[in-house]
N, CA, C and O atoms as CSV, one atom per row, in Angstrom:
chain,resi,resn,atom,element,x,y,z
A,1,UNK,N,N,8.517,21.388,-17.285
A,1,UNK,CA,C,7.916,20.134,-16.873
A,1,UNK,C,C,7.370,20.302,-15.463
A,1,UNK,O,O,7.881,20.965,-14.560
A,2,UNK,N,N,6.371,19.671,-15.430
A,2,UNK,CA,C,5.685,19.498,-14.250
A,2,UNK,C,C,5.987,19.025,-12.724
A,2,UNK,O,O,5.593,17.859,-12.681
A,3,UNK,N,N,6.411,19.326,-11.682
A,3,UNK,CA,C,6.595,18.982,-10.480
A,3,UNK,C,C,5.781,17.118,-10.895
A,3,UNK,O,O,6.330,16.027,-11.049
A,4,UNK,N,N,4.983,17.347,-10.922
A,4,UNK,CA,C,4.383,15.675,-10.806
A,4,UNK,C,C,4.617,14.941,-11.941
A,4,UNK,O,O,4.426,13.726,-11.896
A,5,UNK,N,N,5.067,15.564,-13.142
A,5,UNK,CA,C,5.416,14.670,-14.330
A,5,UNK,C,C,6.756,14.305,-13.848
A,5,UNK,O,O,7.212,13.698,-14.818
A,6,UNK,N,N,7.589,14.306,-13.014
A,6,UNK,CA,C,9.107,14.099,-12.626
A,6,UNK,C,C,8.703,13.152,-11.465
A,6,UNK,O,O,9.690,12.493,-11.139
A,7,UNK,N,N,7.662,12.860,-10.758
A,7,UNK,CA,C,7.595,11.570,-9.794
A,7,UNK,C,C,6.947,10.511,-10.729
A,7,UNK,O,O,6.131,10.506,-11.650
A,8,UNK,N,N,7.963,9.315,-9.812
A,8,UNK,CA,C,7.886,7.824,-10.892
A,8,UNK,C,C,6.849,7.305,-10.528
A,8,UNK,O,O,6.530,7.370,-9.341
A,9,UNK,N,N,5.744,6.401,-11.824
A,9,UNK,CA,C,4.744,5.368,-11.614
A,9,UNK,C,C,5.383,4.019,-11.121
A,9,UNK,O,O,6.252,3.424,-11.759
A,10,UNK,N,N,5.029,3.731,-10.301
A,10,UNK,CA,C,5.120,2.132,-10.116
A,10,UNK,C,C,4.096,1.461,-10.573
A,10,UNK,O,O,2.939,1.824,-10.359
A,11,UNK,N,N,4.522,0.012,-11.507
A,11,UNK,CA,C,3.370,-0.835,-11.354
A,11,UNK,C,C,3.454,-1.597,-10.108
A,11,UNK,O,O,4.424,-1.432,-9.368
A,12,UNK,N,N,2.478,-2.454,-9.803
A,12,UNK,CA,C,2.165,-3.508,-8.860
A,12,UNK,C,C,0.982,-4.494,-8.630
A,12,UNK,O,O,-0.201,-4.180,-8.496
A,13,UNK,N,N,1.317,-5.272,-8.617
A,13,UNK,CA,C,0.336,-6.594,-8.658
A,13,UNK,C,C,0.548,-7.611,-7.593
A,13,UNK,O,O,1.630,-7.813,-7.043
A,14,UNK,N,N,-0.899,-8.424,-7.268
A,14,UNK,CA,C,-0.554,-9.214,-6.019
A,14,UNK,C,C,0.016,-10.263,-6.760
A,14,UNK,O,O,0.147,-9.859,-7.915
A,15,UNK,N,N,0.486,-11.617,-6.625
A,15,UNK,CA,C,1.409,-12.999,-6.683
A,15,UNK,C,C,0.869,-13.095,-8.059
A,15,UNK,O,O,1.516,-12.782,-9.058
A,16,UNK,N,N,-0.177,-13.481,-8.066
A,16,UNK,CA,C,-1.037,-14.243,-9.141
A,16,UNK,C,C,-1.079,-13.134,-10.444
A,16,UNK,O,O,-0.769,-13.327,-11.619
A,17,UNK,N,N,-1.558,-11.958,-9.805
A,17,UNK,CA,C,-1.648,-10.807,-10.966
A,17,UNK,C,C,-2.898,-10.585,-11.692
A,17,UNK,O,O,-2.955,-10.125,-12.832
A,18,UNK,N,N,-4.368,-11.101,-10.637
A,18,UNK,CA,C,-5.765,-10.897,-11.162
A,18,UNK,C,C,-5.403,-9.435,-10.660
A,18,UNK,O,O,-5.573,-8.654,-11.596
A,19,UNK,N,N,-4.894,-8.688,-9.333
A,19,UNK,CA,C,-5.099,-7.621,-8.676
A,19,UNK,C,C,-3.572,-6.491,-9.649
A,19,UNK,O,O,-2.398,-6.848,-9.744
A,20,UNK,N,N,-3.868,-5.850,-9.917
A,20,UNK,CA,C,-3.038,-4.896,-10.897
A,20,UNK,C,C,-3.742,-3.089,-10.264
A,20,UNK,O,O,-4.875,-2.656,-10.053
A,21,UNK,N,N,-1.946,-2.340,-10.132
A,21,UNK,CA,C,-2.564,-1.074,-9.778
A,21,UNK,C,C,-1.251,-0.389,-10.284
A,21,UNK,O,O,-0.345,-1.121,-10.681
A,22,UNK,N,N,-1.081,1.063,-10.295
A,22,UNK,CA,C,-0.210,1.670,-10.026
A,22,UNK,C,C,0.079,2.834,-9.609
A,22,UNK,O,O,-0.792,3.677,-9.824
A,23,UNK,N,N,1.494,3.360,-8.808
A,23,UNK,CA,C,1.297,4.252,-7.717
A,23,UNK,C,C,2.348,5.405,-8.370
A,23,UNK,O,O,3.363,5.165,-9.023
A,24,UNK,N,N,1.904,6.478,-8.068
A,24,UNK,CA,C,2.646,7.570,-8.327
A,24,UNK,C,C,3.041,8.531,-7.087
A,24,UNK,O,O,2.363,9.394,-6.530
A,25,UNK,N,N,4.722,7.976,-6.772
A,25,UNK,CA,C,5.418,8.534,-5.311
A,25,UNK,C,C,6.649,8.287,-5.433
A,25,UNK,O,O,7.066,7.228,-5.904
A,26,UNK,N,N,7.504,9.382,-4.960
A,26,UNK,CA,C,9.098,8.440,-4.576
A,26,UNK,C,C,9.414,7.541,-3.831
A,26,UNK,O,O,10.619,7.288,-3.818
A,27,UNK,N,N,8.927,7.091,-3.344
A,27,UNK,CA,C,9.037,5.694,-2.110
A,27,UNK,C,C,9.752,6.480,-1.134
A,27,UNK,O,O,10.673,5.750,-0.768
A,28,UNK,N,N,9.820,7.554,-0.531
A,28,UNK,CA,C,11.235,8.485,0.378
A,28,UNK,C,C,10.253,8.043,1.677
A,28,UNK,O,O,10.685,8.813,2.535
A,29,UNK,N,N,9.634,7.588,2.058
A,29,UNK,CA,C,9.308,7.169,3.098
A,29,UNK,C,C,8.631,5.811,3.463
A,29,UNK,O,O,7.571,5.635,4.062
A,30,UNK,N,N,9.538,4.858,2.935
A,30,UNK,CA,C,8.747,3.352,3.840
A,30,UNK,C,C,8.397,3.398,5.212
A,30,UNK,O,O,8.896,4.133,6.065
A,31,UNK,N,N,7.652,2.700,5.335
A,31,UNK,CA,C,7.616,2.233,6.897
A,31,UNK,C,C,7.408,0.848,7.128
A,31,UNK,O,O,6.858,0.120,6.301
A,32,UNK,N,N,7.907,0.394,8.429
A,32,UNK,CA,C,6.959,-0.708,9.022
A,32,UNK,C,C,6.096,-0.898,10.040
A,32,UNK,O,O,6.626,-0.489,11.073
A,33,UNK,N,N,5.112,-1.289,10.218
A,33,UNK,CA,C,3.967,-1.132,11.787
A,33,UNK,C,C,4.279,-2.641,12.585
A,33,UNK,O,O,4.764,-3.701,12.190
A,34,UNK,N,N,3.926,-2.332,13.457
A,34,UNK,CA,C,4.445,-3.896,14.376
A,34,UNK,C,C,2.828,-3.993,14.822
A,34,UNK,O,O,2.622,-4.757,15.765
A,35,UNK,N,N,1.481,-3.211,14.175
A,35,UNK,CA,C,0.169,-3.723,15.090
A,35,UNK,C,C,0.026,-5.396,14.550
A,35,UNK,O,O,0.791,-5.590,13.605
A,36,UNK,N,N,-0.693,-6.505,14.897
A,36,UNK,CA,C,-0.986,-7.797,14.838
A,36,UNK,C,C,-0.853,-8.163,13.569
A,36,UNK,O,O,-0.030,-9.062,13.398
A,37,UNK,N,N,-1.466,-7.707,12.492
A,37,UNK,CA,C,-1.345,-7.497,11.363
A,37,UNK,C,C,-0.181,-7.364,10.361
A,37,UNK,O,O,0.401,-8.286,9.790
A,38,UNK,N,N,0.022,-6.180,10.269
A,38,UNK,CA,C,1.201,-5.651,10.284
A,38,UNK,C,C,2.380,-6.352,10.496
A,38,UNK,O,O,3.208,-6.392,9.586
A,39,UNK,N,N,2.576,-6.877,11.487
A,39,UNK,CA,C,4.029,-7.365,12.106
A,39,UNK,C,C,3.861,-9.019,11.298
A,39,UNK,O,O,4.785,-9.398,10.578
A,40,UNK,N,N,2.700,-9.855,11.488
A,40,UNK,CA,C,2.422,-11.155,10.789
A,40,UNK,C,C,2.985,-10.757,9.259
A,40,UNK,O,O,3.790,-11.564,8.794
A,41,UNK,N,N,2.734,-9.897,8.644
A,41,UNK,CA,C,2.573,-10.118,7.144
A,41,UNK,C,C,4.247,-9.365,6.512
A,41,UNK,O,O,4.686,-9.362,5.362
A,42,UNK,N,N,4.721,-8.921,7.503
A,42,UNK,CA,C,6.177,-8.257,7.596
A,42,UNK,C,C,6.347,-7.736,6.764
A,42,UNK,O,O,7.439,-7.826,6.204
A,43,UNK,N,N,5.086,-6.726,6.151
A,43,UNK,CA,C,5.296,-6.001,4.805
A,43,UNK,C,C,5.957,-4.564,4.775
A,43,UNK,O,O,5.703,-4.030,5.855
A,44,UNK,N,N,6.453,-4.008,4.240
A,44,UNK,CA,C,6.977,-2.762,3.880
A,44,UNK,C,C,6.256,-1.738,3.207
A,44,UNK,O,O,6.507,-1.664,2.005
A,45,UNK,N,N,5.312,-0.815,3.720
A,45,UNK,CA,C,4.264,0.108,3.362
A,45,UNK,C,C,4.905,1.407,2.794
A,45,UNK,O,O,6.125,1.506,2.668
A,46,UNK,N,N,4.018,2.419,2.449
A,46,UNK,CA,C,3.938,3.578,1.738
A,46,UNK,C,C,2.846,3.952,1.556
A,46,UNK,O,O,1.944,3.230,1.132
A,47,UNK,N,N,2.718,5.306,1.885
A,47,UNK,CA,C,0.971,5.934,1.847
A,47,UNK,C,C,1.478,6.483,0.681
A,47,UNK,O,O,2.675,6.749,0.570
A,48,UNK,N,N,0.488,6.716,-0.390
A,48,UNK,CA,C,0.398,7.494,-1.382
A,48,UNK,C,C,-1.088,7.900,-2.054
A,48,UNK,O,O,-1.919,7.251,-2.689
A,49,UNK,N,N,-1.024,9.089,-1.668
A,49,UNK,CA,C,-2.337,9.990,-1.612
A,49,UNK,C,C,-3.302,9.612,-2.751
A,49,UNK,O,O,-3.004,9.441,-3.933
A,50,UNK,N,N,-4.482,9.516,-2.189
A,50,UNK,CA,C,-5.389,8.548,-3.289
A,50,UNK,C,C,-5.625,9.182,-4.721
A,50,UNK,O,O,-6.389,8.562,-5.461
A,51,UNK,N,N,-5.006,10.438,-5.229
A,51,UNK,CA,C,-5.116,10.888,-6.681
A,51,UNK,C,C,-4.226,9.976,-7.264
A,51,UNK,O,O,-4.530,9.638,-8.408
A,52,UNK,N,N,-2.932,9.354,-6.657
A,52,UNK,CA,C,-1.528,9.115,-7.297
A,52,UNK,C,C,-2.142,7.798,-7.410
A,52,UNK,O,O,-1.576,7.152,-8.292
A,53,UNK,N,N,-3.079,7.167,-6.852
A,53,UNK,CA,C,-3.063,5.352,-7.213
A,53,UNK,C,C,-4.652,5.327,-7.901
A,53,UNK,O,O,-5.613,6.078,-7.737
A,54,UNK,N,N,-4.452,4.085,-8.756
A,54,UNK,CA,C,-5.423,3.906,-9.941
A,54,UNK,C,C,-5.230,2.106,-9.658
A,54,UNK,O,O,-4.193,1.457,-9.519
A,55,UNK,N,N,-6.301,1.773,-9.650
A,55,UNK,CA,C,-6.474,0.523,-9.778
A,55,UNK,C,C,-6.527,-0.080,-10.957
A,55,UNK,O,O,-7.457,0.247,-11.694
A,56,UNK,N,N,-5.902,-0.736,-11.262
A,56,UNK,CA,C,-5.760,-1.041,-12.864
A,56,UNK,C,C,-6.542,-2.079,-13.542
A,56,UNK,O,O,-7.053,-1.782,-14.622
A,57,UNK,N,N,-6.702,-3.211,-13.079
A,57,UNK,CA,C,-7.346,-4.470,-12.716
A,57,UNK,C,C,-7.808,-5.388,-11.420
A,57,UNK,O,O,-7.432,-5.200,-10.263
A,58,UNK,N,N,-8.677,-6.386,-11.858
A,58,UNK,CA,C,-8.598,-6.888,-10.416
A,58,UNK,C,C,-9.394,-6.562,-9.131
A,58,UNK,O,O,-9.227,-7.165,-8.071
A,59,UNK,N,N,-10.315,-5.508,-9.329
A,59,UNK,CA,C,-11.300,-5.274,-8.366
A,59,UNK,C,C,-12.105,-5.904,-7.464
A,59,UNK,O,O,-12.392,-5.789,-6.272
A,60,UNK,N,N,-12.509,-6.918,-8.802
A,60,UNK,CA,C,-13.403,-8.445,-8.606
A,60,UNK,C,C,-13.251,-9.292,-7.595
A,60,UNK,O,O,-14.041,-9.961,-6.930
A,61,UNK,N,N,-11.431,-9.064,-7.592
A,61,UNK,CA,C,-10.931,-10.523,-7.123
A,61,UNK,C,C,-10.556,-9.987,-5.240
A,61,UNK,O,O,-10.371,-10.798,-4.333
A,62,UNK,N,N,-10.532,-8.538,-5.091
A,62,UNK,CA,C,-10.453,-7.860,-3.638
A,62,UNK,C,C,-11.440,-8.222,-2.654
A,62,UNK,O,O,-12.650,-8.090,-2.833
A,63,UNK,N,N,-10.790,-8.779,-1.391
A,63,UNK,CA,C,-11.903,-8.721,-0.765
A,63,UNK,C,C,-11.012,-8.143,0.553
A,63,UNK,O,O,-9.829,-8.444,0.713
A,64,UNK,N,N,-12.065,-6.925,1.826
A,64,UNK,CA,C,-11.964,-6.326,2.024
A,64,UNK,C,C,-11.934,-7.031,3.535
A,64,UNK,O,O,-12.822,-7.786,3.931
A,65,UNK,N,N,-10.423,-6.544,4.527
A,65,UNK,CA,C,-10.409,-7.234,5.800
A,65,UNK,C,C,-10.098,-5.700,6.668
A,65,UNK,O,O,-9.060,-5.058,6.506
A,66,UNK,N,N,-11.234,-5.280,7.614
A,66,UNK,CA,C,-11.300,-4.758,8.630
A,66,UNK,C,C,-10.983,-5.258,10.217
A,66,UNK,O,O,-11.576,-6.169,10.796
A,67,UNK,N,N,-10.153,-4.622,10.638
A,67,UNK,CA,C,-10.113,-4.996,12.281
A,67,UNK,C,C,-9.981,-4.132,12.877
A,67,UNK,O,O,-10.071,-3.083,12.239
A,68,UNK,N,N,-9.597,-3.943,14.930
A,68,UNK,CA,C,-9.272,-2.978,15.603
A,68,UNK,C,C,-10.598,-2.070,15.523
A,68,UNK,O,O,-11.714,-2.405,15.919
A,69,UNK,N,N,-10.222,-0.794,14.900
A,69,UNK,CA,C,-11.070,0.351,14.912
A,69,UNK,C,C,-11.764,0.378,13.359
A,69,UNK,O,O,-12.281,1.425,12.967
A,70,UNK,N,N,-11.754,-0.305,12.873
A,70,UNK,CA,C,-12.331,-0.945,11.218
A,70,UNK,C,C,-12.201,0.298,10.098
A,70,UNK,O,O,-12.665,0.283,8.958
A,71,UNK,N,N,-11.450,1.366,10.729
A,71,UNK,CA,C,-10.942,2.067,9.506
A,71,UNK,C,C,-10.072,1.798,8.629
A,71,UNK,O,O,-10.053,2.703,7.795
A,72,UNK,N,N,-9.294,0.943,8.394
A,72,UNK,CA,C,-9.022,0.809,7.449
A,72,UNK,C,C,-8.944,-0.276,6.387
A,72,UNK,O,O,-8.514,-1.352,6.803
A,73,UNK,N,N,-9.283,-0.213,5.064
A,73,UNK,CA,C,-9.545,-1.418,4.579
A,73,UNK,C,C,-8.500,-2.295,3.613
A,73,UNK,O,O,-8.209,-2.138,2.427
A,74,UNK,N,N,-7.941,-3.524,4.836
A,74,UNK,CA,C,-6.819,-4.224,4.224
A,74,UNK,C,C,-7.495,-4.907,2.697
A,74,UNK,O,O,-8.668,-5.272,2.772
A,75,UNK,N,N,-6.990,-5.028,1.742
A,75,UNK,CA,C,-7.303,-5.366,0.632
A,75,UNK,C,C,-6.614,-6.306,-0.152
A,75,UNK,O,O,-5.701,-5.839,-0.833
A,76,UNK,N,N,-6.871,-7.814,-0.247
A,76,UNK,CA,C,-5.995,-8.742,-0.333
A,76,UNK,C,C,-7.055,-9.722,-1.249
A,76,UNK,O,O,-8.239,-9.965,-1.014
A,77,UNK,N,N,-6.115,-10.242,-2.489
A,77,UNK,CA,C,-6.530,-10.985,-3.673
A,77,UNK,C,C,-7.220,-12.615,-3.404
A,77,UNK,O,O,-6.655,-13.632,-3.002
A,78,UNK,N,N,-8.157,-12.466,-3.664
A,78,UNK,CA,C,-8.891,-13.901,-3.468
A,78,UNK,C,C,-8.151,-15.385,-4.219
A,78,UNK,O,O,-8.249,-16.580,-3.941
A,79,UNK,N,N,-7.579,-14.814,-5.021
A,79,UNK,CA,C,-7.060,-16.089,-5.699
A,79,UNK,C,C,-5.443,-16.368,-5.185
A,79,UNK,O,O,-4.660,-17.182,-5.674
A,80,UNK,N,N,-5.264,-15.675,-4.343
A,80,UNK,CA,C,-3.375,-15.844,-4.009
A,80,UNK,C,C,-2.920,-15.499,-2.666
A,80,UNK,O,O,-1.982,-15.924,-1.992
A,81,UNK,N,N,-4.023,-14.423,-2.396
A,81,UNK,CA,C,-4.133,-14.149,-0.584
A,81,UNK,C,C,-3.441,-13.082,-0.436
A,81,UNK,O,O,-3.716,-12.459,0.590
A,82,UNK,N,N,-2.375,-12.499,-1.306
A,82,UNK,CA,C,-1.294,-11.134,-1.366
A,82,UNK,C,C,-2.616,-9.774,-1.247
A,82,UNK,O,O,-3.693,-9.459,-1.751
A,83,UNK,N,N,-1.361,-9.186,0.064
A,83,UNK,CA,C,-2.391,-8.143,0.652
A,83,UNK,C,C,-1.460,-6.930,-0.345
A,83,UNK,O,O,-0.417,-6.525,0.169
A,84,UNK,N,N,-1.864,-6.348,-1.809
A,84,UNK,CA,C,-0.975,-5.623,-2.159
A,84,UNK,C,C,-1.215,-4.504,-1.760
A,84,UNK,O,O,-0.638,-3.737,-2.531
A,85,UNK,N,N,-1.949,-3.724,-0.685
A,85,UNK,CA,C,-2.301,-2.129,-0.639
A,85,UNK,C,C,-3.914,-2.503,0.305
A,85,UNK,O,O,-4.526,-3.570,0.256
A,86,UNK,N,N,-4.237,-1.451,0.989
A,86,UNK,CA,C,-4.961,-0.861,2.316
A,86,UNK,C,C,-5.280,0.797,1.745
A,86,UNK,O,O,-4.670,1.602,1.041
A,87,UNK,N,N,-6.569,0.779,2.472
A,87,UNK,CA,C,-7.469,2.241,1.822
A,87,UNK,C,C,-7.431,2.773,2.804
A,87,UNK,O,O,-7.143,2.039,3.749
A,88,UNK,N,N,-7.621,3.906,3.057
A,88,UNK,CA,C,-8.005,4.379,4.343
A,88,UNK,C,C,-8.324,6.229,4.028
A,88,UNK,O,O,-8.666,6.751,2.967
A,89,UNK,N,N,-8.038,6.942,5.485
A,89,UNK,CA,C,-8.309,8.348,4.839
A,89,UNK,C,C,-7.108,8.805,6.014
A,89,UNK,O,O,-6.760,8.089,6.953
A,90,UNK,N,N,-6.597,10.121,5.721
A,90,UNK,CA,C,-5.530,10.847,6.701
A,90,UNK,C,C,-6.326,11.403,7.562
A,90,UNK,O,O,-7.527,11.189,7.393
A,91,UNK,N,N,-5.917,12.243,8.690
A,91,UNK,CA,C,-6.487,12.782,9.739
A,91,UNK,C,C,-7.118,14.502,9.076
A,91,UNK,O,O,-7.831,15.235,9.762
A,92,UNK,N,N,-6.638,14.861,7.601
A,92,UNK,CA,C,-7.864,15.693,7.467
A,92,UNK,C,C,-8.846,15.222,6.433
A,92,UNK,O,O,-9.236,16.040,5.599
A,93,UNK,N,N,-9.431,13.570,6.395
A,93,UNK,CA,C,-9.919,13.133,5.761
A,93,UNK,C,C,-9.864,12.637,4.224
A,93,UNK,O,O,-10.637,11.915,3.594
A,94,UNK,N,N,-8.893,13.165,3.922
A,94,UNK,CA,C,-8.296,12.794,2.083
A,94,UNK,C,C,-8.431,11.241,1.879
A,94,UNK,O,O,-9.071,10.662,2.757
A,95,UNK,N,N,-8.014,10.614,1.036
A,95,UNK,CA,C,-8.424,9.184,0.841
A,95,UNK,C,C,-6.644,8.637,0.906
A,95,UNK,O,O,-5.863,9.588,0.945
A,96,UNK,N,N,-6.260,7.812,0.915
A,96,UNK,CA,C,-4.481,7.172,1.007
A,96,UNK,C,C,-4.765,6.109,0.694
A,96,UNK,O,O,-5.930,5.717,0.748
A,97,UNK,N,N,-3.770,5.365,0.286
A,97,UNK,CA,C,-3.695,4.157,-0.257
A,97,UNK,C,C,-2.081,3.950,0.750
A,97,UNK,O,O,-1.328,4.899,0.968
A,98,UNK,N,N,-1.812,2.443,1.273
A,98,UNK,CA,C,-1.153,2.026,1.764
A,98,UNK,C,C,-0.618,0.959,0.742
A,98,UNK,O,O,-1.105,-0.169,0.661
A,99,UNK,N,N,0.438,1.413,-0.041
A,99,UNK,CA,C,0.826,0.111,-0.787
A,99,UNK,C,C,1.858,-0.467,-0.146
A,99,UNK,O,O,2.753,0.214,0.354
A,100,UNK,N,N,1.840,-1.621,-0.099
A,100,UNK,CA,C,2.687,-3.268,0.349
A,100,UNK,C,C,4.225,-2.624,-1.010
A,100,UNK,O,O,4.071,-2.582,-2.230
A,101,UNK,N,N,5.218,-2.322,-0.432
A,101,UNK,CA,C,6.152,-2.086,-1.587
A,101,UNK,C,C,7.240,-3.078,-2.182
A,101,UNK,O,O,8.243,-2.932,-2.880
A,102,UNK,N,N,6.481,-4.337,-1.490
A,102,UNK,CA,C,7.145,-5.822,-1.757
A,102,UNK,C,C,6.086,-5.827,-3.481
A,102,UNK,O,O,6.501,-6.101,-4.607
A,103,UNK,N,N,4.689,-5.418,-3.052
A,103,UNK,CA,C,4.257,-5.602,-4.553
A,103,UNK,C,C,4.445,-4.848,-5.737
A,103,UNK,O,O,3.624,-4.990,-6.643
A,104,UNK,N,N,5.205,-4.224,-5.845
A,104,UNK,CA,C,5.692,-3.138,-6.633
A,104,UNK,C,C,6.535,-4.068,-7.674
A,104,UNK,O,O,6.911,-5.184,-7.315
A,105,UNK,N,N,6.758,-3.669,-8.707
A,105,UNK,CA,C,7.498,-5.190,-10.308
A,105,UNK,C,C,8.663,-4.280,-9.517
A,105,UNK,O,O,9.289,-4.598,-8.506
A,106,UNK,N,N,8.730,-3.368,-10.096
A,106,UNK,CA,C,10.718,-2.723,-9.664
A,106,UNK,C,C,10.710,-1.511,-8.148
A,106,UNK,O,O,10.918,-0.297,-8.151
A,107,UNK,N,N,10.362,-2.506,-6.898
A,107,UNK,CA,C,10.774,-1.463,-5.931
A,107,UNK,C,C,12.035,-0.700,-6.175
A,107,UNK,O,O,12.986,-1.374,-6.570
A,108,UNK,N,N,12.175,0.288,-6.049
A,108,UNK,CA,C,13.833,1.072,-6.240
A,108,UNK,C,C,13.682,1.869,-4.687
A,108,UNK,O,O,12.969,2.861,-4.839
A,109,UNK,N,N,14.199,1.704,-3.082
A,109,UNK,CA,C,14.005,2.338,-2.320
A,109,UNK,C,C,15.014,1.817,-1.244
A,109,UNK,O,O,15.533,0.706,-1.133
A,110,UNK,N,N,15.145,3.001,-0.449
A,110,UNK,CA,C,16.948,2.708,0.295
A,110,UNK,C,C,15.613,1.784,1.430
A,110,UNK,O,O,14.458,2.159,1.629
A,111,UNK,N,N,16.213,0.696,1.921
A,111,UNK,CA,C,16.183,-0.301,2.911
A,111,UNK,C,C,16.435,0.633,4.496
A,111,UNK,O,O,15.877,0.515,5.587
A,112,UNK,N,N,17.615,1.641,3.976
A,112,UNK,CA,C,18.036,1.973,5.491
A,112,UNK,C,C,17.087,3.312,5.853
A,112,UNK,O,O,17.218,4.092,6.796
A,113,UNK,N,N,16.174,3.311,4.872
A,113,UNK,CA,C,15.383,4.213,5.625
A,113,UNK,C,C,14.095,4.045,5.871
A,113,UNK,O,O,13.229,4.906,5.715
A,114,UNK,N,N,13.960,3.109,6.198
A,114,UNK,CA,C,12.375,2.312,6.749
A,114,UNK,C,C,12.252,3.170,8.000
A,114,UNK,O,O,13.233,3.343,8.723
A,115,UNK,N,N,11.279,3.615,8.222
A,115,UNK,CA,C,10.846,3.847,9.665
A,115,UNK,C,C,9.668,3.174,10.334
A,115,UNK,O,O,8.688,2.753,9.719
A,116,UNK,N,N,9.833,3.110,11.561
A,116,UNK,CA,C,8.547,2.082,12.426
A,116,UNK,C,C,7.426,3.086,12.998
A,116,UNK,O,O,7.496,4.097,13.696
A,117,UNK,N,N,6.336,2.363,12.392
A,117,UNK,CA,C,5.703,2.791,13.152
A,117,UNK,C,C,4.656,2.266,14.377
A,117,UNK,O,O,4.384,1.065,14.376
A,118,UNK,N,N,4.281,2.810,15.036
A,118,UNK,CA,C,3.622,2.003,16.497
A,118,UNK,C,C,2.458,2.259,15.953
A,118,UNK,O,O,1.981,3.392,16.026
A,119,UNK,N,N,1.703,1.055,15.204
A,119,UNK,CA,C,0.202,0.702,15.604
A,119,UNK,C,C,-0.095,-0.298,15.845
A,119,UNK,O,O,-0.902,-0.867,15.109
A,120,UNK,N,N,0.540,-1.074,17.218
A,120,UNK,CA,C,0.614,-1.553,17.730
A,120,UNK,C,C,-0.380,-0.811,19.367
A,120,UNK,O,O,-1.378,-1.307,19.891
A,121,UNK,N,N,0.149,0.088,19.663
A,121,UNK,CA,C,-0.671,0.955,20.536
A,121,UNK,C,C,-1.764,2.404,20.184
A,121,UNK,O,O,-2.140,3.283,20.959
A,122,UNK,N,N,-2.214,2.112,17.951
A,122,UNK,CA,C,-2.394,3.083,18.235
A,122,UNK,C,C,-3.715,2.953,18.178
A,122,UNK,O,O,-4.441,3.908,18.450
């Protein structure tokens, strides 16, 4: 069996459930950011490299909120306002997906290992 057939799919959807995706990662690294954003919406993130996420439904209903340095694109459901996941690219350009892991149907992930991160100053 495959190294990647042994990491779990998550589904996830914003409140309402026009916005539908799912992510393929162990969750072994949450984080939280304290930038303006970030700290308001007190969400619990996860990058997962843009092969592993598929948008499932719900495209329609995305509309796309840039700030700061406008790289990255917060992505939050028109009909419910749930920001479930953020696009962006890593520093050698690959594509990432930032999923919200509050929107996940069955988060399964230790709490005590959230780490912070500062983009707040970055």
């Amino acid at each position: 069996m495959s190294e990647r057939a042994e990491v779990p799919v998550y589904e996830g959807s914003c409140q309402c459930g026009a916005v539908r995706f799912t992510a393929r990662t162990r969750l072994e690294a949450p984080f939280q950011c304290n930038c303006s954003r970030c700290r308001r919406l007190n969400a619990v993130m996860h990058s997962v490299p843009g092969d592993d996420f598929t948008l499932l439904s719900g495209g329609e209903a995305l509309k796309i909120y840039r700030f700061n340095s406008h790289t990255i694109a917060h992505q939050f459901c028109t009909q419910c306002g749930i920001q479930p996941f953020a696009a962006g690219s890593d520093r050698a350009g690959n594509t990432v997906h930032v999923i919200n892991v509050h929107c996940l149907d069955e988060p399964r992930y230790d709490k005590n290992a959230i780490s912070h991160f500062n983009g707040a100053d970055f």
